[in-house]
C-alpha positions as CSV (number, residue, x, y, z in Angstrom):
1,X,-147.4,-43.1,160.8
2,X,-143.8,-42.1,161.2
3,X,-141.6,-45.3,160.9
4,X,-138.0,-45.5,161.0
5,X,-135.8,-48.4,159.9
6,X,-132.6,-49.3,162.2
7,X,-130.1,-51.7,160.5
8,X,-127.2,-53.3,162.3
9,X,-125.6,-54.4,159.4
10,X,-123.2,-57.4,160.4
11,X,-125.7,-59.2,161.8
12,X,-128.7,-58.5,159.1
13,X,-130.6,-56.8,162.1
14,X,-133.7,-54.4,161.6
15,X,-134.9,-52.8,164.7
16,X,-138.0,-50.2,164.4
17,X,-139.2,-46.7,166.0
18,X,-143.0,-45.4,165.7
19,X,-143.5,-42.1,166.4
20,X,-146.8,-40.3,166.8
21,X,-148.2,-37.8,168.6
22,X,-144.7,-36.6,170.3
23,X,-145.2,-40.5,171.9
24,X,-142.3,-43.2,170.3
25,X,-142.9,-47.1,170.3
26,X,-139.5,-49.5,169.8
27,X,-139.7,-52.7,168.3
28,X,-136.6,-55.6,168.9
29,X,-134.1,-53.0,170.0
30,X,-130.1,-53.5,169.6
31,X,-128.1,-54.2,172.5
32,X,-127.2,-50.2,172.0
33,X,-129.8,-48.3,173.1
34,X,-128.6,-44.4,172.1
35,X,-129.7,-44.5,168.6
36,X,-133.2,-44.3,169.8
37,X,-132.5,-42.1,172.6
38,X,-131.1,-39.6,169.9
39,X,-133.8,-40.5,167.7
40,X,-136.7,-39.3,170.1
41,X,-134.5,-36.6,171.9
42,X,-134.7,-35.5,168.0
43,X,-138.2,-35.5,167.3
44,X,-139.1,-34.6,171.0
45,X,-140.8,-37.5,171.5
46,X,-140.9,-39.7,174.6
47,X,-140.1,-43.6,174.4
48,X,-143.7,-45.2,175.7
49,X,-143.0,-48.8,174.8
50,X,-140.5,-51.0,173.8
51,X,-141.9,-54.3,172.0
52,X,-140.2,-58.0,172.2
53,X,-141.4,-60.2,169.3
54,X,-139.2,-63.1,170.9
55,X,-136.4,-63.7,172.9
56,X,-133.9,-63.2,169.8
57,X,-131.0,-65.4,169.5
58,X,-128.4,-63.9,167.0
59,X,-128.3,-60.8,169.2
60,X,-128.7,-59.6,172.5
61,X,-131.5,-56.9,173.6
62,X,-131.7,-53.8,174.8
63,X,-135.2,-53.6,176.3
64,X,-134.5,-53.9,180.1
65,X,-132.0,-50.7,179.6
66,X,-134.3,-48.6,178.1
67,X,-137.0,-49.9,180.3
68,X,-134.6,-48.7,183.3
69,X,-133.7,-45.9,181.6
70,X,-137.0,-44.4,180.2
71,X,-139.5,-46.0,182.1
72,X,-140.8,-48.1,178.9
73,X,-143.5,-50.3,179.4
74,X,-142.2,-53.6,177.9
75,X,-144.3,-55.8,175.8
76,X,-143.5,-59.5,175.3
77,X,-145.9,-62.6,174.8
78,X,-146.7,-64.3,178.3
79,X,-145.2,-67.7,176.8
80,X,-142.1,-66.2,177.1
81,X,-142.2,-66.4,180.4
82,X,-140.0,-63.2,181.0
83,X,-137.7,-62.8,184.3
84,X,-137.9,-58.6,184.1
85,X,-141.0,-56.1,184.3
86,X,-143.2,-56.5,181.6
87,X,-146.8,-56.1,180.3
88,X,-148.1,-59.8,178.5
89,X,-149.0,-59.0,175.0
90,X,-150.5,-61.5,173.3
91,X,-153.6,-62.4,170.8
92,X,-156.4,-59.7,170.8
93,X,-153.8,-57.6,173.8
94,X,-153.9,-53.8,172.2
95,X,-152.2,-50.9,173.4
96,X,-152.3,-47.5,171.9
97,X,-149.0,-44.8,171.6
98,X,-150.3,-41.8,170.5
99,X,-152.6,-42.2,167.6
100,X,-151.6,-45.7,166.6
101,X,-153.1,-48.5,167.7
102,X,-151.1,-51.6,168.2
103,X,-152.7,-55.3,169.1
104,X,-150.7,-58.8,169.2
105,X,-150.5,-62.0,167.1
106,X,-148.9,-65.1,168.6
107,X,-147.6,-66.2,165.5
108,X,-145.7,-69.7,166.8
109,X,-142.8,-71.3,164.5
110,X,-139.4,-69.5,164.4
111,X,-140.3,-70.0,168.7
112,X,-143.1,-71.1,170.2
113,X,-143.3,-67.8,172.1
114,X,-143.3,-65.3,169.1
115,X,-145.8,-62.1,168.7
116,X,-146.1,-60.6,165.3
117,X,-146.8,-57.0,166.2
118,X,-149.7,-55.2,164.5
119,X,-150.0,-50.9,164.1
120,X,-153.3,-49.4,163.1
121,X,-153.3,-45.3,162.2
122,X,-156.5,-43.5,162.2
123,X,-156.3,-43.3,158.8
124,X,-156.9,-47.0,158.8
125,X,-152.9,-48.0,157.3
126,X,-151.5,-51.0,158.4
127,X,-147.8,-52.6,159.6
128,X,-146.9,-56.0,160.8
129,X,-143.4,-56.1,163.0
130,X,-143.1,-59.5,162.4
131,X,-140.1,-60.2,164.0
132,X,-138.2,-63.6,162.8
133,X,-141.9,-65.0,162.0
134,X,-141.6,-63.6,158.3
135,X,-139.3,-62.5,156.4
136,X,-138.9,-61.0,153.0
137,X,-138.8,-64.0,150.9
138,X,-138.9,-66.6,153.5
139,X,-140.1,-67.7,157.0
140,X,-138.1,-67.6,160.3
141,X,-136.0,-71.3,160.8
142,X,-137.8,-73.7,163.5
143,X,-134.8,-75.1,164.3
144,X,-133.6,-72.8,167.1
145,X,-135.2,-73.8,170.3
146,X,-134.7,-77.3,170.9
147,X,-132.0,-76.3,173.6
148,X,-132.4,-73.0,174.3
149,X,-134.9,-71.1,176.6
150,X,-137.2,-72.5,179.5
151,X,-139.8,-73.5,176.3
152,X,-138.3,-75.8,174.3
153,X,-140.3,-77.3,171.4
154,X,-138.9,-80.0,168.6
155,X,-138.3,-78.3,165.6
156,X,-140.3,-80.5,163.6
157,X,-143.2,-79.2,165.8
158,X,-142.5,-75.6,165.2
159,X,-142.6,-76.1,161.6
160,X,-146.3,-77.4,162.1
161,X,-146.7,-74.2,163.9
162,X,-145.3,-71.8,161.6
163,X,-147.4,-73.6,158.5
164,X,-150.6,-72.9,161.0
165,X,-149.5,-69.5,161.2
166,X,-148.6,-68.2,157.6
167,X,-151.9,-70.6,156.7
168,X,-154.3,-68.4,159.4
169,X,-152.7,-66.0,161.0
170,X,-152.7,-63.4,158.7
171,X,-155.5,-63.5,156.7
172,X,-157.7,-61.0,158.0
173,X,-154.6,-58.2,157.1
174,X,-155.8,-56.2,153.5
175,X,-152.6,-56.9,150.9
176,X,-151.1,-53.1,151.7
177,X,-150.2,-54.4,154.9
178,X,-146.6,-53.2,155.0
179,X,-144.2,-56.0,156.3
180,X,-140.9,-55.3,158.7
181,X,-139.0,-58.2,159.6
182,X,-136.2,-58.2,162.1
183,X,-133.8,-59.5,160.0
184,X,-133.1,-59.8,156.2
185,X,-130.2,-61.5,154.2
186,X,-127.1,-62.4,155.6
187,X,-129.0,-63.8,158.9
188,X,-128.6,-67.2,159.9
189,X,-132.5,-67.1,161.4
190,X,-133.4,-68.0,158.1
191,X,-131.9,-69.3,155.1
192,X,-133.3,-67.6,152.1
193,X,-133.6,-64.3,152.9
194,X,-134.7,-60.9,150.4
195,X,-131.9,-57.9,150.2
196,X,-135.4,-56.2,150.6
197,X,-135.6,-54.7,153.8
198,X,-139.8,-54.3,153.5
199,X,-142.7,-55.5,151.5
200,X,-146.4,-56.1,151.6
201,X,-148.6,-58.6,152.3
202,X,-149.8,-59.1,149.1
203,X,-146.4,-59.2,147.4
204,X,-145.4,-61.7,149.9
205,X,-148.8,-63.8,149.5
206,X,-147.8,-64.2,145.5
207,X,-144.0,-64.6,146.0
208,X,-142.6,-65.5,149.4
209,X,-142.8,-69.8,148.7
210,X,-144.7,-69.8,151.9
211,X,-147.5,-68.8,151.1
212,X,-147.4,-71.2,148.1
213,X,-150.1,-74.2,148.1
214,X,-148.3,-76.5,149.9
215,X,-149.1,-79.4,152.1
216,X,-148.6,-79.4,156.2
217,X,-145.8,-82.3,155.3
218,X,-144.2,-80.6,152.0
219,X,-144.2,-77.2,153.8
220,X,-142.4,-79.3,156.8
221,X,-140.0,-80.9,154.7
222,X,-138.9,-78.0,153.0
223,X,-138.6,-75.3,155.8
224,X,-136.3,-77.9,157.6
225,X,-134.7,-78.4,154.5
226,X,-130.7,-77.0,154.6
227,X,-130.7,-74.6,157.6
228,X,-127.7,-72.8,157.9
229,X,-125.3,-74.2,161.0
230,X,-126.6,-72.9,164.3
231,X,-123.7,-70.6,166.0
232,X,-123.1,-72.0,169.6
233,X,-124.0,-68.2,171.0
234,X,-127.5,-68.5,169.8
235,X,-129.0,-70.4,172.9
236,X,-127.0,-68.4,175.3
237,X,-128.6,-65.2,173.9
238,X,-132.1,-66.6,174.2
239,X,-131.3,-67.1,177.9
240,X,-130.0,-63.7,177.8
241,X,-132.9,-61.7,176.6
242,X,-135.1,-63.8,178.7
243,X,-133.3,-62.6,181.8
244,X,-132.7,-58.9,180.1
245,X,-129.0,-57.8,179.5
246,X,-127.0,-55.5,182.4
247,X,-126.5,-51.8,180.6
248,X,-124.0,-51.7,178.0
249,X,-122.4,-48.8,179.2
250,X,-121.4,-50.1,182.6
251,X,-120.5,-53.6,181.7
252,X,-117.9,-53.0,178.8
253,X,-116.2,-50.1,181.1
254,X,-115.1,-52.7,183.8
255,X,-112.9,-54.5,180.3
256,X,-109.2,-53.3,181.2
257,X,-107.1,-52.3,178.5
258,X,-103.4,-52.5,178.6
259,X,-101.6,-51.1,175.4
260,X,-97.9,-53.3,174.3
261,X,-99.0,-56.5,176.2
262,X,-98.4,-59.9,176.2
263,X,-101.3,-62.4,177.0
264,X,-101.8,-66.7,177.4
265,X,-104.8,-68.3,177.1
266,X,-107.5,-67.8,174.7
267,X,-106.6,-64.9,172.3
268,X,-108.6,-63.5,169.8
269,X,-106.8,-61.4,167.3
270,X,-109.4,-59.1,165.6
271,X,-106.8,-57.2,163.2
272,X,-106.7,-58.0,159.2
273,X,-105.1,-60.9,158.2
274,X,-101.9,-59.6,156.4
275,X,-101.0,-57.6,159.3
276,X,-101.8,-60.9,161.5
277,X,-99.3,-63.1,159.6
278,X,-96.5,-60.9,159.8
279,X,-96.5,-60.9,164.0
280,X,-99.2,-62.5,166.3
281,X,-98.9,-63.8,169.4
282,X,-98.7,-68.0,169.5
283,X,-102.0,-69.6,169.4
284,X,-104.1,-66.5,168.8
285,X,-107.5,-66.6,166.7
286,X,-107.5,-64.4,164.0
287,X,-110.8,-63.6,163.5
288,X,-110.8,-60.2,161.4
289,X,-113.0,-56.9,162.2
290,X,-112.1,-56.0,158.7
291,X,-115.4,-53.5,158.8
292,X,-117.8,-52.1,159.9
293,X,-120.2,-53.8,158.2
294,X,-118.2,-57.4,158.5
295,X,-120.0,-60.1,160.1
296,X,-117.2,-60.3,163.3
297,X,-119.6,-61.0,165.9
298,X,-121.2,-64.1,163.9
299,X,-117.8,-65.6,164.1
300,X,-116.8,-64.4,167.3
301,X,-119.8,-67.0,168.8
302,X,-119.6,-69.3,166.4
303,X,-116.0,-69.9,167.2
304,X,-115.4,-69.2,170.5
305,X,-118.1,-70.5,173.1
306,X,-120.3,-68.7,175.4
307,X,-118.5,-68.3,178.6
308,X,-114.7,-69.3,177.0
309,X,-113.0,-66.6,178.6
310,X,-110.5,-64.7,176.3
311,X,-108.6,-62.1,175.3
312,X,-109.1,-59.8,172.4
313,X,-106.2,-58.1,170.6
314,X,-107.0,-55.1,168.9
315,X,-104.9,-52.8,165.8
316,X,-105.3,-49.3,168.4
317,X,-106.3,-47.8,171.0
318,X,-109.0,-45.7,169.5
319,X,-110.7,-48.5,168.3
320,X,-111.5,-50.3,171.5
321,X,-114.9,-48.8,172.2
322,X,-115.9,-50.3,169.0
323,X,-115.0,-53.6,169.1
324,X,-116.0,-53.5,172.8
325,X,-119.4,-52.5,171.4
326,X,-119.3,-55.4,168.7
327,X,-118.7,-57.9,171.5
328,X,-121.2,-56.6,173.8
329,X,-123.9,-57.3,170.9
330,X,-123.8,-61.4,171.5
331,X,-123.3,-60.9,175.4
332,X,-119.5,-61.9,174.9
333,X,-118.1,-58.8,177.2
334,X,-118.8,-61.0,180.4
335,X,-116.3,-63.6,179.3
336,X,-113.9,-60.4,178.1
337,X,-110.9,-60.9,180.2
338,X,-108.9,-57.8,179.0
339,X,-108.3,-56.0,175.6
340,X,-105.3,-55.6,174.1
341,X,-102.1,-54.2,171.7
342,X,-99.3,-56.0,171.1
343,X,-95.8,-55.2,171.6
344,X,-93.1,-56.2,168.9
345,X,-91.1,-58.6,170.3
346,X,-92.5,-62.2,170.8
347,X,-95.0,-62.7,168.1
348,X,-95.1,-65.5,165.8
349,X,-94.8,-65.3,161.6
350,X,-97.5,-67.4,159.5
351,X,-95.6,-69.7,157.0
352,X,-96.6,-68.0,153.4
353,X,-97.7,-70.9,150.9
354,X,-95.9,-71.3,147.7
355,X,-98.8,-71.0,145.2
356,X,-97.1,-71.9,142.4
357,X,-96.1,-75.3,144.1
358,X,-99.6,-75.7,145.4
359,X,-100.7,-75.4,141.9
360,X,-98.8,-77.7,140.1
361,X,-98.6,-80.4,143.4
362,X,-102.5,-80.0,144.6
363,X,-101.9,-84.1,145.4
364,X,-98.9,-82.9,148.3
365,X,-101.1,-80.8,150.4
366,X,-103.8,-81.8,152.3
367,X,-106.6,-79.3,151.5
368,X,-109.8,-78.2,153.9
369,X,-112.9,-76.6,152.9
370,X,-114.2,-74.7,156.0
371,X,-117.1,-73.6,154.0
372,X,-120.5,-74.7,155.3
373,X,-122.3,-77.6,154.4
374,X,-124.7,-75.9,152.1
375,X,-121.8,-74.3,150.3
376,X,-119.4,-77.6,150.2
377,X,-122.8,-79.1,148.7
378,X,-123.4,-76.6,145.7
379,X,-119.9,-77.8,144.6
380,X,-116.2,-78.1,145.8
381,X,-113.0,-76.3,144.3
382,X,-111.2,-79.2,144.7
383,X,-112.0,-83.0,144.4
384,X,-109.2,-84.1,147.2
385,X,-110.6,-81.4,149.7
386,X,-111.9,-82.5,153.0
387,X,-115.1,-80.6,154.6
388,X,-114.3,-79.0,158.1
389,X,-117.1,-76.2,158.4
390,X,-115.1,-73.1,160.4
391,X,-118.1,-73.8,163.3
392,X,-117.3,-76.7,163.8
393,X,-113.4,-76.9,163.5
394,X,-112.0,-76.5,166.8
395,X,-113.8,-79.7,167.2
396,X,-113.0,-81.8,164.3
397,X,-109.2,-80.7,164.2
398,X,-108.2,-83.8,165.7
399,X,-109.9,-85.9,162.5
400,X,-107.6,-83.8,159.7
401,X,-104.5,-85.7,158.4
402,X,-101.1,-84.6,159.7
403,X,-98.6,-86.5,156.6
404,X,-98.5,-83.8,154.6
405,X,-98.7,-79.9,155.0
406,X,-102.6,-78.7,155.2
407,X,-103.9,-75.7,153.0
408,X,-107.3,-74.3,154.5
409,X,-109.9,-72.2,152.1
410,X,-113.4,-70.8,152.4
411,X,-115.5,-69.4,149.7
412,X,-113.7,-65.9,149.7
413,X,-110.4,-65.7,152.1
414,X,-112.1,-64.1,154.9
415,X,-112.3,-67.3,157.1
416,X,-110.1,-69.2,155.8
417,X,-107.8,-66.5,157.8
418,X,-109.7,-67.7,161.2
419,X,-110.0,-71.2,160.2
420,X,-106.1,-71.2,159.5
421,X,-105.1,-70.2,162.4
422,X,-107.3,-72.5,164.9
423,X,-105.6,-75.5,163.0
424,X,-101.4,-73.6,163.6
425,X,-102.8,-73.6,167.4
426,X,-103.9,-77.0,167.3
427,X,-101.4,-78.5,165.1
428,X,-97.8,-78.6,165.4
429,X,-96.4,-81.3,163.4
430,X,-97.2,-80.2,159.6
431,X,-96.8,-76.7,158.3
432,X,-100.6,-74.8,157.9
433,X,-100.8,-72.7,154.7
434,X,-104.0,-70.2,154.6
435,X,-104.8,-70.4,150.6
436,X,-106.7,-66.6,151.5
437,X,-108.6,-65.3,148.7
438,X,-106.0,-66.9,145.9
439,X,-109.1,-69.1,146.1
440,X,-110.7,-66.8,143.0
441,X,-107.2,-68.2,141.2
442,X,-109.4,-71.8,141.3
443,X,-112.9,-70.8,140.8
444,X,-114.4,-72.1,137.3
């Protein structure tokens, strides 16, 4: 069977095309559907059925589009409870695209609504699309859906669930089974997750912990076990994909762009940090599109919150598409008020921190680790430092000491530039230093 591998790379995404028989299957498709229209306008092949293996949180779908725009049967388990057309798909369901033969799994425990989809070839091979159920290494997080979706389910009762599922689910598949997930490392639906971006069955039955012989409580305890923070996007994209997103096309064109502008409000300043300091408008959050392959959207919606209207400032004009494109992937463009460049005259400088000072005084600043929990617990940089996770810091600003000036790091300098500049909007009495990545002047 003819398989091909789609990665969105910021946001550890794998999406899937099967073709056969001049017939194309998609699996958990990116909110940007013209990859696979280019795909099967390639191999002449016509788009048959697009699959949901959940309604996804990190990103938002583009099933309904293709749906509309192909005439794609949809697939999705009937737990889901989906508001668009669709076919239910769901244990011992099968549905053939050309010669392949594909049946359903509900496979509960990243959601209680997840399918793990199956392909059968004539010449008896077998795949598992297993979504966010397994993953390379790991096992989707249950943690997800205790406020998102019309299904909600405790976490501690998906983790039952997903023990059930690796325990039973699976074990009529041979060991050449070959494994796609939907994501792989770098995504915060799980927490250990492989650079691998497939396997087998029988790999992941000896290595992936698992499949391990553990307990229904020790499996419990230790999927639970240091999740990653949650970013407060995730449950409005569930709601999203349970709904189906507007075209892409359509929604980002109604964004107006005005080039050597001036905004208020809520500004998100998307260009690289140096370039940021020297001239930003006043209160803006830089939050960097440094690449392609940087993880912007992540911190987009973990930063700003779903339906926060704002503004996005952007380096040119010939990079709005993109970014409008990067926005559009977490369902953001709605709450897109305009894009922007910025003229020269009333921007703000960022204060540049003395690092030899800050070296020799450490005790004189007062220093904040943005880093996550998980990272802040491995071990800090600096004993005096005070734990504000970037998620959560337009929150907690209020709680930070204002008696001496405040230097803010991260692990590498990348959101220590965001994280910086939420606590210069916020703060006005003590100077804010951004300690960038000078941080590797400090690592052991």
């Amino acid at each position: 069977m003819n398989i091909i591998q789609f990665e969105d790379k910021p946001l550890a995404h794998y999406s899937y095309a099967i073709i056969s028989n001049n017939e194309m299957a998609i699996v958990d498709p990116s909110r940007n559907p013209k990859p696979y229209y280019e795909l099967a306008e390639k191999h002449n092949a016509k788009i048959k059925v697009v699959f949901e293996t959940h309604p996804h949180a990190d990103f938002v779908s583009s099933h309904l589009q293709i749906h509309k725009e192909t005439e794609a049967k949809i697939f999705v388990s009937k737990l889901v409870d989906a508001n668009y057309p669709h076919q239910a798909f769901d244990d011992g369901d099968t549905i053939k695209v050309g010669d392949i033969t594909f049946s359903a799994i509900n496979s509960p425990g990243h959601s209680p609504d997840s399918i793990t989809i199956i392909a059968n070839d004539v010449a008896d091979n077998y795949v598992m699309f297993s979504g966010d159920t397994l993953f390379i290494g790991d096992v989707g997080r249950p943690d997800l859906r205790e406020k998102a979706g019309n299904m909600k389910a405790k976490r501690e009762d998906l983790a039952k669930s997903m023990y059930q599922t690796i325990k039973h689910k699976f074990n009529h598949l041979p060991d050449a089974t070959v494994v796609y997930p939907a994501h792989g490392a770098g995504s915060l639906c799980g927490k250990n997750l492989s650079t691998d971006a497939s396997s087998t069955l029988g790999k992941e039955r000896k290595e992936n912990w698992a499949f391990t012989d553990l307990k229904e409580d020790e499996f419990v305890n230790h999927i639970l076990k240091d999740q990653p923070f949650i970013p407060s996007y995730f449950g409005f994209n569930v709601d999203i994909n349970k709904e189906g997103a507007a075209n892409l096309e359509p929604a980002v064109e109604k964004i107006p762009f005005t080039e050597k502008a001036d905004a208020k409000g809520l500004i998100v300043d998307t260009r690289d940090e140096a370039t940021f300091k020297k001239g930003h408008l006043k209160g803006s959050i830089n939050i960097q599109e440094k690449s392609d392959d940087s993880q912007f959207e992540t911190w987009l919606g973990a930063i700003i919150e779903p339906k926060e209207e704002f503004t996005l400032v952007i380096d040119k004009k010939e990079n709005k598409n993109k970014l409008l494109n990067r926005v559009a992937k977490i369902g953001y463009e709605k709450q897109l008020k305009q894009v922007i460049t910025l003229a020269e005259e009333n921007l703000e400088k960022t204060a540049k921190l003395d690092l030899a000072d800050f070296k020799n005084n450490p005790d004189t600043y007062t220093i904040v680790d943005i880093r996550n929990k998980s990272e802040v617990d491995e071990g800090k940089f600096f004993d005096s430092a005070i734990s504000h996770p970037l998620n959560e810091l337009r929150k907690t600003v209020n709680e930070i000491p204002k008696s001496k000036p405040i230097v803010v790091h991260c692990a590498g300098g990348y959101r220590s530039a965001a994280g910086s500049s939420i606590l210069q909007k916020k703060i006005n009495d003590v100077t804010v230093y951004d300690l960038s990545d000078a941080i590797e002047q400090f690592k052991d």
